[in-house]
N, C-alpha and C positions, 0 to 999 in steps of 0.2 A: 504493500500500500504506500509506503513511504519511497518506493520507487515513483508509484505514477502519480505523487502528489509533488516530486520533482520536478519530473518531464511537464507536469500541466504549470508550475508556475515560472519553468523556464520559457514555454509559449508565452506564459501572459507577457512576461517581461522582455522578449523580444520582438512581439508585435505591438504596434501604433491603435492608441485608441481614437481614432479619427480626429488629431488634432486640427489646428489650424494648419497650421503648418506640418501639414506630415510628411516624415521620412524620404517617402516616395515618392514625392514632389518636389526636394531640394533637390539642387546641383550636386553632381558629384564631385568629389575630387580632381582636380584637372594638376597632372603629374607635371605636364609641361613649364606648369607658374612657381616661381618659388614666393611659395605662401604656406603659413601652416595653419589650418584651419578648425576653429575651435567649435564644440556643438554645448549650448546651455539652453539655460534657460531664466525669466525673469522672474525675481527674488529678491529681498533682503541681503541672501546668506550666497547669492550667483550674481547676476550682472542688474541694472538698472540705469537709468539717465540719469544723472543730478541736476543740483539747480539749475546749471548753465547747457541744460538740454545736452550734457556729454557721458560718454559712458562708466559706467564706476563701479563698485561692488567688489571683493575681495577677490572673486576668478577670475576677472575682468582684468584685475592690477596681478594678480601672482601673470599671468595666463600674459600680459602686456612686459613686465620683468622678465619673464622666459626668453621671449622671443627679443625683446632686445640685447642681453645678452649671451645668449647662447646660437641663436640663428639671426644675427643683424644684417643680413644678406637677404633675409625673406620676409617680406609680409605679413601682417596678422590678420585675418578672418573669423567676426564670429556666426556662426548658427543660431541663431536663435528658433526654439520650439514650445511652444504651447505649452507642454505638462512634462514632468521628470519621468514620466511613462514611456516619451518618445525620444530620450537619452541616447541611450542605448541601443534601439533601435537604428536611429541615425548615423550612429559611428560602427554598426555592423553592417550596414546597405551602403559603407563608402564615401557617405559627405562630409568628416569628419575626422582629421587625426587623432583629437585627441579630447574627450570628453572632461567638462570644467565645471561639474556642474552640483558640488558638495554633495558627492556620492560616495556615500557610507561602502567597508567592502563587507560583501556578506557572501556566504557560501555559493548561494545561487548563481550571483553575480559572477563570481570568479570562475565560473565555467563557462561564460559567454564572452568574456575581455578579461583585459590582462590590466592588472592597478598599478600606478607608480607608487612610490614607498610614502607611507602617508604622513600629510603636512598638517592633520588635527583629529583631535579627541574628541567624538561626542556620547553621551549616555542617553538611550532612547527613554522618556519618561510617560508616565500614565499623566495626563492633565482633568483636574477635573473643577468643579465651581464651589467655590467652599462656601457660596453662601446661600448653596441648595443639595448639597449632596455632604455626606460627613467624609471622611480620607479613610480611603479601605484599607484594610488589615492585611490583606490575602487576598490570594484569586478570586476565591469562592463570593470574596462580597461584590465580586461584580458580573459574575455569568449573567444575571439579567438584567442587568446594564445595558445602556445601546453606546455602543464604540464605533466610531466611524474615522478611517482614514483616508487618506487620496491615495486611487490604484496604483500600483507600480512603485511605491515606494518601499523602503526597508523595513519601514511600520508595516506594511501587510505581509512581508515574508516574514519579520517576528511571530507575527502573531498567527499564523497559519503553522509556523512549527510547534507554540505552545499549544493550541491547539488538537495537535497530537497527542496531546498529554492530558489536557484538560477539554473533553469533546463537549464540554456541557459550556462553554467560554461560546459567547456570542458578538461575533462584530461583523463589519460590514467595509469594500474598500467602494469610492465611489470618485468615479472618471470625472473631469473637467474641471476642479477644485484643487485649492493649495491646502497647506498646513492653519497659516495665517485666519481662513476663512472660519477656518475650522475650530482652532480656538476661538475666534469670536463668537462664533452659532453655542460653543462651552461658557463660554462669559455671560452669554445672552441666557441661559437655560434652555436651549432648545436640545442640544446632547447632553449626556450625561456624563464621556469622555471621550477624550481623542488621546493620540500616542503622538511627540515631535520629539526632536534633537535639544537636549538642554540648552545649545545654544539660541534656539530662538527659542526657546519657554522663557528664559531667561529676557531677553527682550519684551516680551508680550508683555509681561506680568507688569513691567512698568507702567504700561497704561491698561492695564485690568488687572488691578488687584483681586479681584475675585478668583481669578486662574491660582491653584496651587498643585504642587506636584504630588499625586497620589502615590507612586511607588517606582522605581526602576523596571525597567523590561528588559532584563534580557542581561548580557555582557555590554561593560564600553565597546563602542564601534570606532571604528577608524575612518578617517574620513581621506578620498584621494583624487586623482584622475587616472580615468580608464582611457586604454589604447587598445584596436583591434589588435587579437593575436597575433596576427599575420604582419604585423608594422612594423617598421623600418627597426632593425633591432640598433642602430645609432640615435635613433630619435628616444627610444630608453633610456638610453646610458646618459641622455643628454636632461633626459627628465629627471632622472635618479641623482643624477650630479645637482644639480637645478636646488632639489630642497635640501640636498645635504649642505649645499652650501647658506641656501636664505635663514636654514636653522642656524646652522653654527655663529654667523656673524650677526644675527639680531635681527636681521631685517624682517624674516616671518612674525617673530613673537611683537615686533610694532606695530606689523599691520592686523595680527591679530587683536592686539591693544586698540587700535585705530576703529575696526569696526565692530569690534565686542567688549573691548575694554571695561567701559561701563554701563555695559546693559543692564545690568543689574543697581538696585540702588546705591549710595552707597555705603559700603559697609568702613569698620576700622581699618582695615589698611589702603583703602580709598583717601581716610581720613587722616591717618597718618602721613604717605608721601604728600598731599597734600601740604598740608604744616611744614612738614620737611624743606619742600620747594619753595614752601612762603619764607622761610628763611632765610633760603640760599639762593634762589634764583629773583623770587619777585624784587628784590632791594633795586637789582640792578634798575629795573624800567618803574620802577613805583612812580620817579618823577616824571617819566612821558604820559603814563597812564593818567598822570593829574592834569597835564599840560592838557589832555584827549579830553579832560573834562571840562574844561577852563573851553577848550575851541567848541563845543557841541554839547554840554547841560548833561553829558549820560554820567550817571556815578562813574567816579575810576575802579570802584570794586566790580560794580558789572562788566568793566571791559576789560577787568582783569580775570574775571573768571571767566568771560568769553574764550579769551587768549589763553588760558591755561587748560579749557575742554577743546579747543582747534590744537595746540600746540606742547601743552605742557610746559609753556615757556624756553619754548626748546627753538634758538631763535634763526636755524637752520633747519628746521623743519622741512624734509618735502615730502610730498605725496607722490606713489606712480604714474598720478594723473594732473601732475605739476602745478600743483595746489601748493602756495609756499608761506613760510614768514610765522612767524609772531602771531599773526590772525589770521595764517593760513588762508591768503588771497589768492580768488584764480587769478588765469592772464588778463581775462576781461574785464573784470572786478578791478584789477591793477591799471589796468589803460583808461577805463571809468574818473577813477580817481586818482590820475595824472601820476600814478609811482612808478620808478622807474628801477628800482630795486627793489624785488618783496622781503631781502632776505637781511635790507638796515631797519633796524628797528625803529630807526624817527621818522623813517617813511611810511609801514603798515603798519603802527597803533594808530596815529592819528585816521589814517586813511581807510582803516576798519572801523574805527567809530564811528567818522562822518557818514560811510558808506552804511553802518546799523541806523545813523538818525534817519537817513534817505529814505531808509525802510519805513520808519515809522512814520514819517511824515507823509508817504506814499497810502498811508492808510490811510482809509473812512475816516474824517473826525467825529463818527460816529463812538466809535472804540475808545474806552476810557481805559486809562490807567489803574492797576499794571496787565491790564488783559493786552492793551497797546503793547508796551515793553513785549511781551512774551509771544504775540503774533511777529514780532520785527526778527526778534531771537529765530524762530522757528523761519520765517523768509530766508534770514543771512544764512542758515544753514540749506532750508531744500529749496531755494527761492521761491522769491514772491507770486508768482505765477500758480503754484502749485496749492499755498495758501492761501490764494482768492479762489478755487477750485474747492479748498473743505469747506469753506466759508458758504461757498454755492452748496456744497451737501448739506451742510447742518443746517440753510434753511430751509431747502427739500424735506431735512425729516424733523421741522418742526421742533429743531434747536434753535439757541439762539449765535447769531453766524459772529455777533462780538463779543461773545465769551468764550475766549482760553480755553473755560474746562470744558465745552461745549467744541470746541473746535480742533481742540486734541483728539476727540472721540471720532470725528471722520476724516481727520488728515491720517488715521492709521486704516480707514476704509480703501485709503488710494491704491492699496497694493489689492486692491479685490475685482474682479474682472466685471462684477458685477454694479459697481462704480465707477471705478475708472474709466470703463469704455462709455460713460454719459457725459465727462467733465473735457473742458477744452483742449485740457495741457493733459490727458490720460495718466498711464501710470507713473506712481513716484514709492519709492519704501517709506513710506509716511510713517512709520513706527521713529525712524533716525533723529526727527527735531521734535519728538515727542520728548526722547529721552536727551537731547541735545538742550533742550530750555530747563527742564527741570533738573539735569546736572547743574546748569548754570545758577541756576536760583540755591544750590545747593552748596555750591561754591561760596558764592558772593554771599551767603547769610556767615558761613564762616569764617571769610574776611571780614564782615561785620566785627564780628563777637572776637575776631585775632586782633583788629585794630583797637577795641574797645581794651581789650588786656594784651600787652605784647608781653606777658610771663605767661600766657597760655599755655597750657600741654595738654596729652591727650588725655590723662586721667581726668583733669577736671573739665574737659569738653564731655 
């Protein structure tokens, strides 16, 4: 039995659930170009646009770092496909070198592609609503549960093997949906749980506290990219080298920091290097940061916590997607506001502040203070465009479009397909300046309380 419940979830996993974009209607491969061509899909935790309508997301930047050093002779390409169903698919029919698409390795998996050695940890966890359901014990307390996940992922091949074990376990995988959605419909009370990767429960829960983690599923998973068996066995060794190297010298565990860093609220050692850096690095620019408030009315604490959630004060900061400085300024953003190096710091504090008041001055003056401040906050981060778009959902559902707490709840709708394809700027990872403002506010209350007492420490905070 356990042979032909293999073969049948090897079929699922290798055929296209009739995406948008399926398989069988990309281009294939064309051996003649030197390009290497990548197959994702959009997400949070895989690729997306940012503010300045350019591409971004942690496979996007690993998958953009690859190819400029290791094949800077070739091209990049990516695929984009509809569902993480048609992964896989895609890079076994040939359009596709090399799959980027935060794909866990699981047994199944590894008999249809070959993984490069993997560049993260995730823990599959049970999610559920704690302010309608209590946190299960054991399995047992939830066989009549309703569990619903999206087809094709590694949550339904968990759960199909536990299942072997426990045949009275009831769940369901269901085509044309994310994780994201998923937990919302769990937030909302309409399921009673879903199964994600700690790393995005960990994000969620920031803006739905009601999400708590029920129990672990399973072993940690490893997370990597897949290449057809049959692929260039240099383009391996070239992958393999790739993370051995962004490990050892820092560069992963940055970008890891970069887009998961603080998903989560913060906790004590959030708190600590915090303090730490207030000591040692903020002295240095304390005076430009005042001078940014002296040109533009913004607190110097708020533009120094801005600057220390883009940058850590880290005043050579870059990003893959050449996002730089202090306030971590695009190109655009920097030619906007006449800087001509993002990486002197008396050119991007000021020119990140003026560029945050534009924001808010760009706003409704309907919008009152500090729901103002915290829509500019969330702009500077996914741009503006994107936050005049949840502003349009929450008064479609009968929120109100100038309240913060009202406008955080659909700028994390935008990653929903059932959203986004109504608003004018489409998708954005709207979860990002959710937890981008309210770090901020997070920060800046404890430069409050650090400038109030500079004998502060962590015991009496």
């Amino acid at each position: 039995m356990l042979r032909l419940f293999s073969i049948s979830l090897l079929l699922l996993l290798a055929t296209a659930c009739e995406p948008m974009d399926e398989p069988d209607r990309l281009p294939s491969i064309d051996p003649s170009k030197k390009e290497i061509v990548f197959v994702t899909h959009n997400g949070p935790a895989t690729y997306y646009l940012n503010s300045d309508n350019l591409p971004a997301g942690i496979e996007y930047d690993l998958a953009t770092l690859f190819v400029n050093e290791y094949a800077p002779d070739h091209k990049i390409r990516f695929v984009l496909v509809s569902s993480i169903s048609d992964v896989i698919p895609s890079l076994l029919k040939g359009k596709a070198h090399i799959a980027a698409a935060n794909l866990s390795v699981t047994r199944l998996r590894r008999q249809l592609v070959l993984f490069s050695k993997p560049y993260q940890e995730t823990q599959q966890q049970l999610i559920f609503n704690n302010e309608t359901n209590e946190k299960p014990k054991n399995l047992t307390a939830i066989v009549a549960k309703k569990i619903v996940v999206p087809a094709g992922t590694s949550y339904a091949e968990r759960l199909t093997e536990m299942q072997q074990k426990h045949p009275s376990l009831n769940w369901r995988a269901v085509r044309h949906t994310n994780s994201e959605s998923l937990l919302e419909e769990v937030a909302d009370g309409v399921l009673d749980f879903t199964v994600v990767d700690s790393h995005l429960a960990a994000i969620m829960q920031n803006y739905y506290p009601n999400l708590s983690v029920g129990m672990p599923i399973g072993n940690v998973d490893k997370i990597a990219w897949a290449m057809s068996k049959n692929t260039d066995p240099q383009l391996v060794v070239k992958v393999n080298a790739f993370f051995d190297k962004i490990q050892k010298d820092g560069t992963l565990r940055n970008l890891l920091d970069r887009y998961y860093g603080n998903s989560k609220r913060l906790n004590t050692l959030d708190i600590t290097t915090f303090l730490e850096r207030s000591n040692t690095l903020l002295p240095k620019y304390i005076r430009l940061f005042k001078q940014a408030q002296d040109l533009t009315g913004l607190d110097w604490r708020l533009l120094a916590a801005v600057s220390y959630r883009e940058s850590h004060w880290d005043t050579y900061n870059t990003s893959p997607t050449n996002v730089r400085g202090l306030m971590m300024l695009t190109e655009s953003t920097a030619d906007l506001m006449g800087v001509t190096d993002r990486l002197d710091p008396k050119q991007s504090i000021p020119a990140g502040a003026k560029y945050l008041l534009k924001l808010k001055d760009t706003l409704p003056d309907d919008i009152p203070e500090p729901d103002r401040t915290y829509m500019a906050l969330a702009a500077y981060n996914i741009g503006y465009a994107h936050v005049e778009d949840a502003r349009v959902l929450a008064q479609r559902l009968k929120l109100n479009p100038d309240s913060w707490a009202d406008v955080k709840k659909t700028l994390v709708l935008l990653n929903n397909p059932d959203y986004f394809t109504t608003v004018k700027y489409g998708y954005a990872s709207g979860g990002a300046p959710v937890i981008f403002v309210e770090s901020v506010r997070s920060y800046q209350r404890i430069l409050d309380r650090y400038q109030a007492d500079r004998s502060l420490n962590l015991d009496r905070f």
